[in-house]
C-alpha positions, 0 to 999 in steps of 0.5 A: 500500500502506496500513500500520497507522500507530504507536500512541503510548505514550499510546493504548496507556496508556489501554488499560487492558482486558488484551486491548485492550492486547495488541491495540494491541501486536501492531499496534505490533509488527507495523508496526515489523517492516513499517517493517524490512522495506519502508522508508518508503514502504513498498515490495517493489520485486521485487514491484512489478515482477514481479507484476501490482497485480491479480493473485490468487494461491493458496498453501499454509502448508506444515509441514515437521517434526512440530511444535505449530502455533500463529499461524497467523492470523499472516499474515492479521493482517500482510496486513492491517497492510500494505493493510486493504483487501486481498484475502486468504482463508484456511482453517486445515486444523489447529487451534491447538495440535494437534500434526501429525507429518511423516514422509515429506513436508511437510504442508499447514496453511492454504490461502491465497487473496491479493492476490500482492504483498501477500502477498509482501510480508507473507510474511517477516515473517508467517513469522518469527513463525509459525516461532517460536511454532511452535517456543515451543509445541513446545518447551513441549508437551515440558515440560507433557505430562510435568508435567500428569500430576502435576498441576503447571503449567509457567510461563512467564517474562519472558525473552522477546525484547524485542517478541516477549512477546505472541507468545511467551505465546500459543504457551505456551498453545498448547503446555499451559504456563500464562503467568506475569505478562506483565510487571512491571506486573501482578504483584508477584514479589519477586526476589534483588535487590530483597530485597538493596535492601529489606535482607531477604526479610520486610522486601520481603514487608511492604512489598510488602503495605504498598504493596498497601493503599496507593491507589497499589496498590489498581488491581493486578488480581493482589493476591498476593504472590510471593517468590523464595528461595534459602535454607531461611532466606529461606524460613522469612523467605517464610513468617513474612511469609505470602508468597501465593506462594514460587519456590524458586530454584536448589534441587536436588531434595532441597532442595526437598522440605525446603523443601516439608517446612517449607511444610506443617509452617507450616500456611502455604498457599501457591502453590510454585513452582520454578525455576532449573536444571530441563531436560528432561532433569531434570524429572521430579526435581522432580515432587514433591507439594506443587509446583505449578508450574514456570517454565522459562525456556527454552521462550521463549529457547531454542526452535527455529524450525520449519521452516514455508513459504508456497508459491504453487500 
């Protein structure tokens, strides 16, 4: 058995293409979490000796509650990571994204044809991740299905498990939620403590610009500027600086259509975005015209695995 060898930080530097760059860091990810898994060697030692090196088996991906199914590919991407050159078929019976209602029994979403032990020795790790952008993309389906009728965004954020990030995002998407900058370098977002180290919200968002016409920022792909505000003061601070974006933080409702209020009598266009303190239970308390997006941290820290299994016909 042949797993995917680690990339070095530098190869994954040089990859300056976004989707190349996510690629390298699946593989990196994924031979980390096989390294976990099988040691070394690397070895399923009760594979080894129970299954036959020639044997082909068939199995079904299995859902076992209603859920968005997302990741899927999941599992061949691990086969393949354990042996390239591994025996593996599989058929997606649902599409990515769709929801699928489970009722009285489990519902079949790939039809699998593999070598047995690579596949047995892919099996936990594939799940574990297919479980949880399974529950990423349900959890986030839940949010955007009620915002989109008011034409407002739910975003994600950074609060991601270390690793997970680019799996995660995927099921964001899957789930009708738009991601948000995939991490610190590929947008400027302005926070509460770099506004206390800068010594206000307008000195950030002018040394921010500052920094955009420099040669050391001129290569950012996302050239807007994104300030948090916790105040009607830091606000009108956003606007006199002509932040391309503001996060109202940790307002209530009414502040923020105050804070809407004062955005449209500036004649200041900008992308409003809020955050901080909104559930499921509250959200329809911010759909208030003039939002576009709201970023909710717990569809990726707080979603619930879906019950999901691989089992051998």
């Amino acid at each position: 058995m042949q797993v995917c060898i680690l990339i070095t930080m530098e190869k994954l530097q040089k990859n300056k293409d976004s989707d190349r760059f996510k690629t390298h860091l699946v593989e990196q990810i994924l031979a980390l979490a096989i390294l976990e898994d099988l040691g070394p060697e690397p070895l399923d030692v009760t594979s080894a000796a129970t299954v036959s090196s020639s044997q082909i088996c068939k199995a079904r991906l299995v859902l076992k509650e209603s859920a968005i199914v997302c990741g899927l590919n999941i599992l061949e991407i691990v086969v393949k990571c354990l042996s390239s050159n591994s025996s593996f078929e599989m058929v997606e019976v649902v599409a990515e994204g769709s929801f699928i209602e489970v009722t009285n029994s489990p519902v079949t979403v790939a039809d699998i044809k593999a070598d047995g032990r690579t596949l047995l020795a892919a099996e936990r790790t594939a799940l574990n991740l297919i479980q949880r952008m399974c529950g990423v993309a349900t959890m986030t389906s839940a949010y955007a299905a009620k915002a989109q009728k008011h034409g407002i965004q739910i975003l994600d954020t950074r609060k991601t498990m270390p690793g997970l990030r680019v799996f995660d995002k995927r099921a964001v998407l899957a789930g009708g939620g738009t991601n948000h900058r995939f991490g610190l370098y590929d947008a400027i977002l302005i926070k509460d403590n770099h506004v206390l180290a800068c010594g206000g919200v307008l000195q950030s968002v002018e040394r921010a610009r500052q920094y955009l016409q420099s040669p050391a920022g001129a290569t950012l792909v996302n050239k807007q500027i994104e300030v948090e505000v916790t105040t009607l003061y830091e606000l009108q601070e956003a606007l006199q600086g002509r932040a391309d974006r503001i996060l109202l933080d940790n307002m209530p409702p009414e502040m923020v259509i105050m804070a809407v209020q004062k955005v449209k009598e500036s004649g200041h266009k900008c992308f409003i975005e809020v955050s901080g303190g909104v559930t499921l239970s509250n959200l329809e308390s911010y759909f208030i015209p003039g939002v576009n997006a709201i970023s909710i941290g717990a569809i990726t820290h707080s979603a619930k695995n879906i019950d999901l299994s691989l089992e051998f016909d």
